[in-house]
Biopython code that builds the backbone (N, CA, C, O; Angstrom):
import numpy as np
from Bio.PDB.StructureBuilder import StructureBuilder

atoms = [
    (1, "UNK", "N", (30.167, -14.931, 20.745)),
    (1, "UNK", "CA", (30.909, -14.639, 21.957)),
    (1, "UNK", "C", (32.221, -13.930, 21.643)),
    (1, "UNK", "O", (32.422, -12.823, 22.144)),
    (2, "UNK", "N", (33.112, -14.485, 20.860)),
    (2, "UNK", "CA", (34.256, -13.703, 20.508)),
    (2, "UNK", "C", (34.528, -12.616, 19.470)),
    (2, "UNK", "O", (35.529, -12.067, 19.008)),
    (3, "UNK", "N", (32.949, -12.526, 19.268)),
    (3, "UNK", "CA", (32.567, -10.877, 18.137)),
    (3, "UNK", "C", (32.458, -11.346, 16.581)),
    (3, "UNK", "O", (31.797, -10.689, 15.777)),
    (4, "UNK", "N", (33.318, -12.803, 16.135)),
    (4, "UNK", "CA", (32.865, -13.224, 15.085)),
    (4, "UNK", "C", (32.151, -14.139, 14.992)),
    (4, "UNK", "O", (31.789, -14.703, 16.025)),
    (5, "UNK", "N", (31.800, -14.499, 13.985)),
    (5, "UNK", "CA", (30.562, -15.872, 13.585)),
    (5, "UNK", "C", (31.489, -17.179, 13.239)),
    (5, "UNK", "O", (31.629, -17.665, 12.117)),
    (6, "UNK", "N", (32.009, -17.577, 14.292)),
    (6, "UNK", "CA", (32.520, -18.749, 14.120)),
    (6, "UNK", "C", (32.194, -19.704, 15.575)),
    (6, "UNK", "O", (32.153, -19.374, 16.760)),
    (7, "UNK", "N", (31.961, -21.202, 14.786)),
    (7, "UNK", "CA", (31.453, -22.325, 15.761)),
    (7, "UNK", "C", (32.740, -22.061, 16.968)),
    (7, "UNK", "O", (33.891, -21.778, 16.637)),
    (8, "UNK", "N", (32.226, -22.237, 18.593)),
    (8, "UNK", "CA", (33.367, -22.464, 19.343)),
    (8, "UNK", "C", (33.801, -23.924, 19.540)),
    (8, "UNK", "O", (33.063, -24.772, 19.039)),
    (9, "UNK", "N", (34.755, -24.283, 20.115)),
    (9, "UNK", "CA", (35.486, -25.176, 19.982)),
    (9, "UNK", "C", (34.679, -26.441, 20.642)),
    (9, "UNK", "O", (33.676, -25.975, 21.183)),
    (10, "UNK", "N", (34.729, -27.750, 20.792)),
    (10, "UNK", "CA", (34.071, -28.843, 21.622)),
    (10, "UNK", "C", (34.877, -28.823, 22.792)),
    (10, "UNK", "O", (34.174, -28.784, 23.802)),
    (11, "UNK", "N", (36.228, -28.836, 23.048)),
    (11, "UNK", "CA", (36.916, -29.073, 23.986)),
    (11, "UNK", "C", (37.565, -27.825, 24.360)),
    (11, "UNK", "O", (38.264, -27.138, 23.615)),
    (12, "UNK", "N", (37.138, -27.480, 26.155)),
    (12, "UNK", "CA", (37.838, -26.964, 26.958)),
    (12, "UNK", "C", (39.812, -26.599, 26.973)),
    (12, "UNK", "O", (40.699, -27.220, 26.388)),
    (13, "UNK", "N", (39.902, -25.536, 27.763)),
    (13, "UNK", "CA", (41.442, -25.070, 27.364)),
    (13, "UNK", "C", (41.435, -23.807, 28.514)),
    (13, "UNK", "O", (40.530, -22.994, 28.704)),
    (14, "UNK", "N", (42.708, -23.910, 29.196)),
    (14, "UNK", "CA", (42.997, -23.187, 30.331)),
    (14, "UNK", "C", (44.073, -22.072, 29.443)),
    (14, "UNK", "O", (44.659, -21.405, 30.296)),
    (15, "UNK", "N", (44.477, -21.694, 28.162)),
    (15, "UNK", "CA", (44.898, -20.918, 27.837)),
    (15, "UNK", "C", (44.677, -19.410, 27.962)),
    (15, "UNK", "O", (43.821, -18.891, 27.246)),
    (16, "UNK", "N", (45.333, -18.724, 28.754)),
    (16, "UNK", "CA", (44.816, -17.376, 28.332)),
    (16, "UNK", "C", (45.178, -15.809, 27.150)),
    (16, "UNK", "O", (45.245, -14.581, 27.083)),
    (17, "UNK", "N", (45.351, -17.531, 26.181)),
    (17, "UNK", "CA", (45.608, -16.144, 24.729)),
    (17, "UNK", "C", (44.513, -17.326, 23.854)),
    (17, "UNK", "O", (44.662, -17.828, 22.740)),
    (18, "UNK", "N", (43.401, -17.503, 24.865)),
    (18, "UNK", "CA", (42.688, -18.154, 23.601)),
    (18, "UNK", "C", (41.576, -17.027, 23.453)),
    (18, "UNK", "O", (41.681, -16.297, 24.439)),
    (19, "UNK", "N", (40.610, -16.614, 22.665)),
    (19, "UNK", "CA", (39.842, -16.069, 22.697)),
    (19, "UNK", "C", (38.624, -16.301, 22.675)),
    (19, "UNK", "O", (37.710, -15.489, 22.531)),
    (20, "UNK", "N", (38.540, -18.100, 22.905)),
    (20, "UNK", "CA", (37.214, -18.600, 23.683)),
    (20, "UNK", "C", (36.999, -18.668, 24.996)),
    (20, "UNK", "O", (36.012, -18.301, 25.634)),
    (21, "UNK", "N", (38.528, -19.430, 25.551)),
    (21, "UNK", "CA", (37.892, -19.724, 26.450)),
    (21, "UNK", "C", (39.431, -18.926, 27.685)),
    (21, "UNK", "O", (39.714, -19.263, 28.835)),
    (22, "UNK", "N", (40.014, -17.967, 26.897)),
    (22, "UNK", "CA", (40.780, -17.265, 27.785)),
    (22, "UNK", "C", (40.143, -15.546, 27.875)),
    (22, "UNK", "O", (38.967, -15.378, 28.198)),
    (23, "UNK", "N", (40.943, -14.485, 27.593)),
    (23, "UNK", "CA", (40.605, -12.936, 27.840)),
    (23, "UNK", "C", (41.513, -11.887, 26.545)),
    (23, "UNK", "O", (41.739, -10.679, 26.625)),
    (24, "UNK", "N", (41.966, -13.017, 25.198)),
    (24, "UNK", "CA", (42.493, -12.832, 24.301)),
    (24, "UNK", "C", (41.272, -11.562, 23.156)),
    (24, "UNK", "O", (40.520, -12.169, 22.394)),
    (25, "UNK", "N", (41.194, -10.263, 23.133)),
    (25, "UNK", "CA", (40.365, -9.597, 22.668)),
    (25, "UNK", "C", (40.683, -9.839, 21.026)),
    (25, "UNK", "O", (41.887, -10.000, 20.827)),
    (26, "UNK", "N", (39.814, -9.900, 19.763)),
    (26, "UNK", "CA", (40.268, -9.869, 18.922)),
    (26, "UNK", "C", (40.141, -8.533, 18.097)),
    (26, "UNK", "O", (39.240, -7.830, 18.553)),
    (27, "UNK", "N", (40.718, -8.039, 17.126)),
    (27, "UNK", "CA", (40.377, -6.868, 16.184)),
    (27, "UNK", "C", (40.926, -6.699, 14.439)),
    (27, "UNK", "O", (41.919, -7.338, 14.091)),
    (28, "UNK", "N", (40.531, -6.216, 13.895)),
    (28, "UNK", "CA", (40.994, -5.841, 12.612)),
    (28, "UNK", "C", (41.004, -7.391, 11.450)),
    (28, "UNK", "O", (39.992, -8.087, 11.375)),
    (29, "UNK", "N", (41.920, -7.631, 10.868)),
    (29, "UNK", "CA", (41.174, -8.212, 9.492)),
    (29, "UNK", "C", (41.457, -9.944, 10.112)),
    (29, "UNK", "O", (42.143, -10.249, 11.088)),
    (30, "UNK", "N", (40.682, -10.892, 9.184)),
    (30, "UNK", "CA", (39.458, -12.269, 9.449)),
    (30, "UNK", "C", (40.401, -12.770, 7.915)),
    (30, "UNK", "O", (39.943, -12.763, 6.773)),
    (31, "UNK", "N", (41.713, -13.151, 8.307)),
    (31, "UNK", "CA", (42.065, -14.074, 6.621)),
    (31, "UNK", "C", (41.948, -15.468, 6.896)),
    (31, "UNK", "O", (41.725, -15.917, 8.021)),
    (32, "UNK", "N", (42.147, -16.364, 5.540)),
    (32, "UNK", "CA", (42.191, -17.480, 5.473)),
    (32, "UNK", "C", (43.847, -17.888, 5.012)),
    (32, "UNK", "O", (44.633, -16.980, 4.738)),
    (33, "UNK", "N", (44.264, -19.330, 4.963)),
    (33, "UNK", "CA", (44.848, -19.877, 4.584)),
    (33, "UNK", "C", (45.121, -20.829, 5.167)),
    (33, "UNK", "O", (44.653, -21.155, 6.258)),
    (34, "UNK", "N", (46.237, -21.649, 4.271)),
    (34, "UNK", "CA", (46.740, -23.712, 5.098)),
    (34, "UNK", "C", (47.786, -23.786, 5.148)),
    (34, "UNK", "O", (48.755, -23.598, 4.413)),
    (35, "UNK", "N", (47.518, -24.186, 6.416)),
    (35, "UNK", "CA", (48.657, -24.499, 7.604)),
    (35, "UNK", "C", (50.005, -25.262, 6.908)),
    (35, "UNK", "O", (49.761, -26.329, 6.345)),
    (36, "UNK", "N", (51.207, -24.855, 6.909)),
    (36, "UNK", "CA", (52.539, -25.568, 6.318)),
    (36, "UNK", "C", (53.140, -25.394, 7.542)),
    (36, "UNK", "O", (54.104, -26.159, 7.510)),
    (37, "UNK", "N", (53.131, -24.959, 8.361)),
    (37, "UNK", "CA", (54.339, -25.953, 9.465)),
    (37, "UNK", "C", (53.112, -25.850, 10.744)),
    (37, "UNK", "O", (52.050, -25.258, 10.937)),
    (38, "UNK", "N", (54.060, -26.886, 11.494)),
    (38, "UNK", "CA", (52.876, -26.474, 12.861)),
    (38, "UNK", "C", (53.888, -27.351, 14.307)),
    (38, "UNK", "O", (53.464, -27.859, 15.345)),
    (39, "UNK", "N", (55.273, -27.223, 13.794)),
    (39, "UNK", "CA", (56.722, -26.864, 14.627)),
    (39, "UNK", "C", (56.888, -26.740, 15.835)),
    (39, "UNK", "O", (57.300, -27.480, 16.728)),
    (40, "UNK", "N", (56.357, -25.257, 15.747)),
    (40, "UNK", "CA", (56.630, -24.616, 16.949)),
    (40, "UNK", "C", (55.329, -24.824, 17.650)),
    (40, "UNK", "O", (54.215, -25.184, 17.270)),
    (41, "UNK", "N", (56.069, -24.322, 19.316)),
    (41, "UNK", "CA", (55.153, -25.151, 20.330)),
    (41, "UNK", "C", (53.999, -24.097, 20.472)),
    (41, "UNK", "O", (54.304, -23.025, 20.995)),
    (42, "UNK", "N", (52.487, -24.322, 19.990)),
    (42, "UNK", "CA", (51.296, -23.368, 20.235)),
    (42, "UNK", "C", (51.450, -22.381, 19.119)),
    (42, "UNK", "O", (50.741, -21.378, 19.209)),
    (43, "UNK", "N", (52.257, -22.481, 18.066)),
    (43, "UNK", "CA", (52.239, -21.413, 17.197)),
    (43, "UNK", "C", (52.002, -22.365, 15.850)),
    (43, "UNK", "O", (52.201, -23.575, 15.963)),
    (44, "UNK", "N", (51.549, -21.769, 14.494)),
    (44, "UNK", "CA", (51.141, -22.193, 13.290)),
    (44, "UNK", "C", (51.617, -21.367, 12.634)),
    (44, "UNK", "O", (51.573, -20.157, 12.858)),
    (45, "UNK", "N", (52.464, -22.250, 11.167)),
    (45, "UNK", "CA", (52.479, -21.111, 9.937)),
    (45, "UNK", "C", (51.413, -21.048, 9.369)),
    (45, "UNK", "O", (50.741, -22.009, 9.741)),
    (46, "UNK", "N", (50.742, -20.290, 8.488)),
    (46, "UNK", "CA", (49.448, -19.945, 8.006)),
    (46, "UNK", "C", (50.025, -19.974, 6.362)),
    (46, "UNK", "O", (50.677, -20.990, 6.603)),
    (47, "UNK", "N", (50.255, -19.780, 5.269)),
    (47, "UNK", "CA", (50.376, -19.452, 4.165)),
    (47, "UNK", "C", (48.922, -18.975, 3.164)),
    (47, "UNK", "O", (48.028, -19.818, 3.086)),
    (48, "UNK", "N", (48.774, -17.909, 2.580)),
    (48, "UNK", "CA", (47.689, -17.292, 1.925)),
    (48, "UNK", "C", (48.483, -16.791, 0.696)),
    (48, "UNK", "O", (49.451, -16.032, 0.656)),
    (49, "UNK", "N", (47.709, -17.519, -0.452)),
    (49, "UNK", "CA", (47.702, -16.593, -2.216)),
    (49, "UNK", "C", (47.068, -15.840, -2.359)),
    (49, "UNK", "O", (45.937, -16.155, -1.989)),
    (50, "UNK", "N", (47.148, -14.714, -2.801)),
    (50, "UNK", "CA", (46.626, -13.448, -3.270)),
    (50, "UNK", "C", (46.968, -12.925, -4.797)),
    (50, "UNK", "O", (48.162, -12.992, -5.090)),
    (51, "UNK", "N", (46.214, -12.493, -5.648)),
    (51, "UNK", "CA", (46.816, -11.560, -6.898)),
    (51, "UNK", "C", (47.121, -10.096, -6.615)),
    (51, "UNK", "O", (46.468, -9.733, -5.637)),
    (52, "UNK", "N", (48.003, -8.965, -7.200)),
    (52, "UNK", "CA", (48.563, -8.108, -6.892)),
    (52, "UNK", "C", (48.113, -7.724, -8.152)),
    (52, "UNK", "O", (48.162, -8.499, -9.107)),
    (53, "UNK", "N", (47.604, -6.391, -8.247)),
    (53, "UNK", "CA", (47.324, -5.962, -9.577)),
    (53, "UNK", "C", (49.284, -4.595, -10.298)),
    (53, "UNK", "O", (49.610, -3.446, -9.997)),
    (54, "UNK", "N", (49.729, -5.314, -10.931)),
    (54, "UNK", "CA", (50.632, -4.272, -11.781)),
    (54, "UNK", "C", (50.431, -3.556, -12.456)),
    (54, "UNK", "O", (50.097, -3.774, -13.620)),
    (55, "UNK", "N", (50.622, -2.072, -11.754)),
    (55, "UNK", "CA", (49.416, -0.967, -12.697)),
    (55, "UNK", "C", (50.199, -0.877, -14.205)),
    (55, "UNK", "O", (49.625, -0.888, -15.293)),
    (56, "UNK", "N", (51.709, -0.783, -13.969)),
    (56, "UNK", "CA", (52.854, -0.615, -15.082)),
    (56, "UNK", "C", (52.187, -1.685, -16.068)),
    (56, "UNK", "O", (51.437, -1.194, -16.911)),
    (57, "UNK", "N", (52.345, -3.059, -16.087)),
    (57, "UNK", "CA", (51.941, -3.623, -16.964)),
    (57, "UNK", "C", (50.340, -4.103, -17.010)),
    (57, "UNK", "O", (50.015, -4.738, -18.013)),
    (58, "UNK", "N", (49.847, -3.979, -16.523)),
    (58, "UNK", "CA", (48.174, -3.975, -16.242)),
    (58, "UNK", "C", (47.691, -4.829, -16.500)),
    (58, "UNK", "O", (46.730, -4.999, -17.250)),
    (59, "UNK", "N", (48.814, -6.151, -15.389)),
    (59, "UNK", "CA", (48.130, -7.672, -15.474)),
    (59, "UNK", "C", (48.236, -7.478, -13.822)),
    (59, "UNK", "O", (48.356, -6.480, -13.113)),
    (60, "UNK", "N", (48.124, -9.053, -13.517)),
    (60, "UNK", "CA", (47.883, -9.668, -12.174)),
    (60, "UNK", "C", (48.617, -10.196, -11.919)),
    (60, "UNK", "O", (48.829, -10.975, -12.848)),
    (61, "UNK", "N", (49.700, -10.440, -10.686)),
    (61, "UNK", "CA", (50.238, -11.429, -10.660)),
    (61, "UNK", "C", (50.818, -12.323, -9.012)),
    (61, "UNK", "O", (51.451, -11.867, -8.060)),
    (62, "UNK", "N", (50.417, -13.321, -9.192)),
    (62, "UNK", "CA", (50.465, -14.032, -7.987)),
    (62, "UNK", "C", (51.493, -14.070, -7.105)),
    (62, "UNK", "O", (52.656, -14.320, -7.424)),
    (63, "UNK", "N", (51.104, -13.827, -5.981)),
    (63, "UNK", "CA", (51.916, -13.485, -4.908)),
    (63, "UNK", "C", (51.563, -14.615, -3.231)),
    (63, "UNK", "O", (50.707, -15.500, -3.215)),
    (64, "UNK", "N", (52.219, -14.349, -2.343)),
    (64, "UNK", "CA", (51.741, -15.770, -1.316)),
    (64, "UNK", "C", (52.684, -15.168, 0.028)),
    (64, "UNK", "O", (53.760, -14.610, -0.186)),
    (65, "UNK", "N", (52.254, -15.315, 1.134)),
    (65, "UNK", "CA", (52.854, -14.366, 2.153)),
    (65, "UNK", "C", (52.364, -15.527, 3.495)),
    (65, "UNK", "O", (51.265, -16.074, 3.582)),
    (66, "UNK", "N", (53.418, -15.666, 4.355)),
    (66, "UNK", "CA", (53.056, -16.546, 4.968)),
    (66, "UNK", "C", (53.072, -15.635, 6.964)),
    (66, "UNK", "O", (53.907, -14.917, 7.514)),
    (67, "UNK", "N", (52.072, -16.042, 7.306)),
    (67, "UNK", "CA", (51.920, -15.490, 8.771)),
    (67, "UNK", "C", (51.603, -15.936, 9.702)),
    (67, "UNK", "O", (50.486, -16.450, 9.756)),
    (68, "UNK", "N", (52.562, -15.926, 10.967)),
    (68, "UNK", "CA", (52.778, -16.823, 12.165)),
    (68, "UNK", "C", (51.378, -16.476, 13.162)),
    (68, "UNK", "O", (51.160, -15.318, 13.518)),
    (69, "UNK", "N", (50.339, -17.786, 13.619)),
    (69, "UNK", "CA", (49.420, -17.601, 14.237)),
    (69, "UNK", "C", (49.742, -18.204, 15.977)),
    (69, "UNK", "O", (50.762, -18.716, 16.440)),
    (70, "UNK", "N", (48.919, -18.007, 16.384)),
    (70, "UNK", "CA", (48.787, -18.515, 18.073)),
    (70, "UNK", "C", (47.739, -19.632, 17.684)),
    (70, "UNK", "O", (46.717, -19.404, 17.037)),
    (71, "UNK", "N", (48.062, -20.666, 18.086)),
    (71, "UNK", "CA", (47.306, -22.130, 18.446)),
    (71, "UNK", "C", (46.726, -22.404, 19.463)),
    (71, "UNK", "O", (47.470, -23.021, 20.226)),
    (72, "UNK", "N", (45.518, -22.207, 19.941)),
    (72, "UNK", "CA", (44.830, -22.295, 21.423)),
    (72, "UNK", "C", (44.858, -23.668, 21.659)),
    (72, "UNK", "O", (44.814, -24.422, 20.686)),
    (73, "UNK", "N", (44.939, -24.215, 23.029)),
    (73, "UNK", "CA", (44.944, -25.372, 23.153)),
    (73, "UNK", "C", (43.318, -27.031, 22.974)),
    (73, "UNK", "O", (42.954, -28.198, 23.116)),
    (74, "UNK", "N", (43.086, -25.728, 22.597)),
    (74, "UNK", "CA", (41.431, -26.427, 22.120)),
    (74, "UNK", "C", (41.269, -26.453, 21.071)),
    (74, "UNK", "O", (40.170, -26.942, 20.810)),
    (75, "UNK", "N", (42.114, -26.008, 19.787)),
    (75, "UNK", "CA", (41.585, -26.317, 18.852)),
    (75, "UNK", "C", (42.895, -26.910, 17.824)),
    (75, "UNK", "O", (44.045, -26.490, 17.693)),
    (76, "UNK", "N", (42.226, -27.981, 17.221)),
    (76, "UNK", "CA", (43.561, -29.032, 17.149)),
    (76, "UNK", "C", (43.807, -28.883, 15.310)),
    (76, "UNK", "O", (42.900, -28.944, 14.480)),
    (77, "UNK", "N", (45.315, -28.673, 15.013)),
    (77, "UNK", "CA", (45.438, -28.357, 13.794)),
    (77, "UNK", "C", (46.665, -28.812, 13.585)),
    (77, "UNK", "O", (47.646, -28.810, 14.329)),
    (78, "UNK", "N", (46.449, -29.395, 11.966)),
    (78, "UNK", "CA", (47.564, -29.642, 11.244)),
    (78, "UNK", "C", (48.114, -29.330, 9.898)),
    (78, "UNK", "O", (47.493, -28.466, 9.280)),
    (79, "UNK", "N", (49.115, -29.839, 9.338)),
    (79, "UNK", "CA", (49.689, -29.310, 8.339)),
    (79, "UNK", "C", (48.758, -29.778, 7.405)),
    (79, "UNK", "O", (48.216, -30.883, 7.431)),
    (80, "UNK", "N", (48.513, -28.423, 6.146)),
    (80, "UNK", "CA", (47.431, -28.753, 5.113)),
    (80, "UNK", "C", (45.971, -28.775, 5.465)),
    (80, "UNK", "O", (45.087, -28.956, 4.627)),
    (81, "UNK", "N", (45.729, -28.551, 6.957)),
    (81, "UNK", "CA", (44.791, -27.704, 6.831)),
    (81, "UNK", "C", (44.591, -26.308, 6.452)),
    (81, "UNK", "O", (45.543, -25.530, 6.392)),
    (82, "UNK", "N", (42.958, -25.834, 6.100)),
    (82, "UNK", "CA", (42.551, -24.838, 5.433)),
    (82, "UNK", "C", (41.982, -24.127, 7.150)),
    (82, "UNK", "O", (41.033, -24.638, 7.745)),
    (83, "UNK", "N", (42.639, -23.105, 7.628)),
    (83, "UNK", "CA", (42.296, -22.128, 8.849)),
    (83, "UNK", "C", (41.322, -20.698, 8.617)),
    (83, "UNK", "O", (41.019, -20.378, 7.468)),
    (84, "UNK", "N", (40.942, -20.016, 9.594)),
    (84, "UNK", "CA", (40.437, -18.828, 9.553)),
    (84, "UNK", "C", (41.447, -18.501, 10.916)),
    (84, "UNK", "O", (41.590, -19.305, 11.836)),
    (85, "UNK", "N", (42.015, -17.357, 10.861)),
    (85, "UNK", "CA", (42.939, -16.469, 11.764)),
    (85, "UNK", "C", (42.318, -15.612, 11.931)),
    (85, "UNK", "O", (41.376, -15.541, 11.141)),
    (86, "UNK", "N", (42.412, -14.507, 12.953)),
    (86, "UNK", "CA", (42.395, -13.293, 13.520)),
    (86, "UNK", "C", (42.907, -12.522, 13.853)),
    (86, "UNK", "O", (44.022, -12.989, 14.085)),
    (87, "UNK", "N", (42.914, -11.281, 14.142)),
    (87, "UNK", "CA", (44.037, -10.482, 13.881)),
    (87, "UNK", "C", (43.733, -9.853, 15.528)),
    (87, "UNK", "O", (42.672, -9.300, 15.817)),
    (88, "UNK", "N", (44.893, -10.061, 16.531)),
    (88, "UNK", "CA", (44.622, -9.541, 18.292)),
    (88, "UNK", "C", (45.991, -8.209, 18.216)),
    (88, "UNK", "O", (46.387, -7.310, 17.475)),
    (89, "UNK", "N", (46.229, -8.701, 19.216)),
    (89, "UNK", "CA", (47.685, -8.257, 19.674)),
    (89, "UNK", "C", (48.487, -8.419, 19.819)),
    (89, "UNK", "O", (48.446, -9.067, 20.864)),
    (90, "UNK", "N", (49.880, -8.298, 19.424)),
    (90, "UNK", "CA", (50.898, -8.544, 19.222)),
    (90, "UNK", "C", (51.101, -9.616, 20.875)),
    (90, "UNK", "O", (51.394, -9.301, 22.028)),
    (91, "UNK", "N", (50.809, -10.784, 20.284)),
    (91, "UNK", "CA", (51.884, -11.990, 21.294)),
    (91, "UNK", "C", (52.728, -12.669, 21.386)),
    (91, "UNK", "O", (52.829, -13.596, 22.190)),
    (92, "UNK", "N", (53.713, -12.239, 20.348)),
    (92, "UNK", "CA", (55.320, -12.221, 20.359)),
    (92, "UNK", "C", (55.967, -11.127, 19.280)),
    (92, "UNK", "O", (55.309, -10.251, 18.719)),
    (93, "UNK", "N", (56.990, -11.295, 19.155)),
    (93, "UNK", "CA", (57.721, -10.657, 17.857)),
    (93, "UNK", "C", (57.165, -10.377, 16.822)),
    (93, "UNK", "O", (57.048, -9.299, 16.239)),
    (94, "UNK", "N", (56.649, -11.840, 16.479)),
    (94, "UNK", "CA", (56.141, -12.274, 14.962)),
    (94, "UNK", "C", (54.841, -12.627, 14.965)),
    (94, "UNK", "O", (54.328, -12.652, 13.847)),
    (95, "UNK", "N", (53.960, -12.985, 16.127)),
    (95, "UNK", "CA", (52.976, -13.097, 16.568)),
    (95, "UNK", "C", (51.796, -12.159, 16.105)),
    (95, "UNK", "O", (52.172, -11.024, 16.397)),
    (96, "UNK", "N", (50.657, -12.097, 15.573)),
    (96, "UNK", "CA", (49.676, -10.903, 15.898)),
    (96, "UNK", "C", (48.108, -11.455, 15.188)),
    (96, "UNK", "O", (47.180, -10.677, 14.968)),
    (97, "UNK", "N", (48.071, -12.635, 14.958)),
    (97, "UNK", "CA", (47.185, -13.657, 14.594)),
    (97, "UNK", "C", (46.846, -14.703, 15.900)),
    (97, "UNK", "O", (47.540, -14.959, 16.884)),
    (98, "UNK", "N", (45.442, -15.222, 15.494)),
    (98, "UNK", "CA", (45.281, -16.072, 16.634)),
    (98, "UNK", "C", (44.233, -17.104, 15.745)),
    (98, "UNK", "O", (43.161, -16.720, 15.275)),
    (99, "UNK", "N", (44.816, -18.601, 15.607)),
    (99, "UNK", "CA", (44.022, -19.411, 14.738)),
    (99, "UNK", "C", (42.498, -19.269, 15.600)),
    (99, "UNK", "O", (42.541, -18.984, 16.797)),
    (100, "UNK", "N", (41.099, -19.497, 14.878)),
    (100, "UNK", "CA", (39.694, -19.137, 15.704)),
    (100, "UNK", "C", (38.953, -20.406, 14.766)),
    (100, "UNK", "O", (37.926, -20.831, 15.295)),
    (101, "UNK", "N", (39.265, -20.958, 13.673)),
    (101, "UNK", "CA", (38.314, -21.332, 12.840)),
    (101, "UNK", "C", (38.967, -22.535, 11.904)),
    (101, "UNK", "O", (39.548, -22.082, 10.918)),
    (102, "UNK", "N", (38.988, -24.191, 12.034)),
    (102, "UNK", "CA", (39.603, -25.124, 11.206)),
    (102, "UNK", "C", (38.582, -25.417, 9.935)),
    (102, "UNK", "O", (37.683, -26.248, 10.069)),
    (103, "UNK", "N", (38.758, -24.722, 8.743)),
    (103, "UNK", "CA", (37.748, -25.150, 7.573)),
    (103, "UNK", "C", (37.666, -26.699, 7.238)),
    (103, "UNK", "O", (36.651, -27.267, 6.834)),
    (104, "UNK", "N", (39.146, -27.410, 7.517)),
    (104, "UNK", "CA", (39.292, -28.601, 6.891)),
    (104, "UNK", "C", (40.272, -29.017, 6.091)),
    (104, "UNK", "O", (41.181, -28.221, 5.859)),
    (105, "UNK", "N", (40.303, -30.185, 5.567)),
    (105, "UNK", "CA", (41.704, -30.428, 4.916)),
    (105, "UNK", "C", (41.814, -30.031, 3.298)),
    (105, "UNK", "O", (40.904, -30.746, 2.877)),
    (106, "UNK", "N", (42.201, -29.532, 2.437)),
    (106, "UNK", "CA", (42.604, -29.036, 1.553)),
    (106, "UNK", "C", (42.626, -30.435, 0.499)),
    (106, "UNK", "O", (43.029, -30.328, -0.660)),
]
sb = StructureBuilder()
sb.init_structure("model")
sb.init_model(0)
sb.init_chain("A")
sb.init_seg("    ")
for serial, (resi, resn, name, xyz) in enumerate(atoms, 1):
    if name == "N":
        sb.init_residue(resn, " ", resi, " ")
    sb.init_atom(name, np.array(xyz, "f"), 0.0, 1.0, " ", f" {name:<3s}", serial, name[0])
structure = sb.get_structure()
């Protein structure tokens, strides 16, 4: 229904920046990472590790970038969980993710 292959939620939600069960379109890149704050009201920090290849010295080296998601009201998440995000439209400042997918606890 929402263009990716992910289970929808059990419980109902009158949100309309959800993209199950509101008119929230999604597009462009499907990352992972676990949740370190979850603060703010309907929003999630996300945190993701990645390696960076250094062509100069022609090793790898670890890097970690953290990105603010939208929390639909149906799908229930906490700190140290492992998420799947989506990438919509800008719904705030810092906004442009929308949590779609709880893997579990880390």
């Amino acid at each position: 229904m929402v263009g990716i292959d992910v289970p929808e939620p059990k419980s109902k939600c009158s949100d309309p920046n959800c993209p199950f069960h509101g008119n929230l379109p999604l597009r462009g890149q499907i990352l992972e990472g676990t949740v370190v704050s979850d603060k703010a009201e309907r929003t999630v920090t996300v945190e993701r590790s990645f390696y960076k290849f250094i062509r100069k010295y022609e090793r790898y080296e670890k890097r970690k970038s953290k990105i603010k998601a939208h929390k639909p009201d149906c799908i229930d998440v906490r700190v140290g969980d492992t998420v799947k995000i989506a990438e919509c439209r800008p719904l705030s400042k810092t906004k442009n993710f929308v949590v779609v997918e709880v893997k579990g606890e880390d």
